[in-house]
N, C-alpha and C positions, 0 to 999 in steps of 0.2 A: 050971852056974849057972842060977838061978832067973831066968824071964823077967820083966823090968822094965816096968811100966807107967807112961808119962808123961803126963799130960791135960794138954794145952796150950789156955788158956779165952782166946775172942775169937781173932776172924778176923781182923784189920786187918791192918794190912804186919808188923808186930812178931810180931806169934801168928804170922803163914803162915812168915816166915822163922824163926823160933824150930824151929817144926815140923818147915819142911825141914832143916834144919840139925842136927839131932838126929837126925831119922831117917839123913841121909846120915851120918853120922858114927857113927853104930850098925851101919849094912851098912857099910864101908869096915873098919870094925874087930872087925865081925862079933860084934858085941856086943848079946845079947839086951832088943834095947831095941822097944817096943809103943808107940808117937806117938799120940793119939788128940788130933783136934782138936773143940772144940764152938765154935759160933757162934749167936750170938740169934737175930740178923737170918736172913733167908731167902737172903740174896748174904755172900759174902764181900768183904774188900777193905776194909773200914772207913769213916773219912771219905774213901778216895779210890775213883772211880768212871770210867765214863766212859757219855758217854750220846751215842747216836746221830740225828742230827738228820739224813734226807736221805741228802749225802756226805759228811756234817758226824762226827766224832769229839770233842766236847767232852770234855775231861780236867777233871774236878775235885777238889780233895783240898783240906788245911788248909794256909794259910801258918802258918810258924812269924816271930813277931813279936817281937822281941827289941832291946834294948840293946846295943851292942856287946860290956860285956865280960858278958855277959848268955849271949851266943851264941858267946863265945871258952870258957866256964866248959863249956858244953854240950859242943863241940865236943871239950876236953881231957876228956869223961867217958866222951864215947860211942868213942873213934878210940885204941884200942891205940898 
């Protein structure tokens, strides 16, 4: 079988687990699969970060802002 090339675009939480997820699932099943990831930015991780301040760990990322059945709609699309 011919080796498969996947280009997964953007670094954020989505693209890196997309990436890992693919790749592991290509070694597990031994299935000629090639993951290649691109990112714009110079860091990976998207809007979520963390920045060090001292002894300080600030975490920062996007809140998701939503309606209730706004975020009940989401939740039934993204959860098997």
């Amino acid at each position: 079988m011919d080796e498969k090339k996947v280009i997964v675009v953007g670094g954020g939480i989505t693209g890196l687990a997309t990436a890992y997820y693919l790749q592991k699932e290509a070694r597990e099943k031994q299935l000629p699969i090639k993951v290649k990831l691109i990112e714009a930015s110079d860091r990976l991780g998207g809007v979520i970060s963390t920045e060090k301040r001292d002894a300080l760990s600030l975490k920062e990322g996007r809140i998701l802002s939503c309606e209730k059945n706004e975020c009940d709609e989401i939740d039934r699309r993204s959860w098997p």
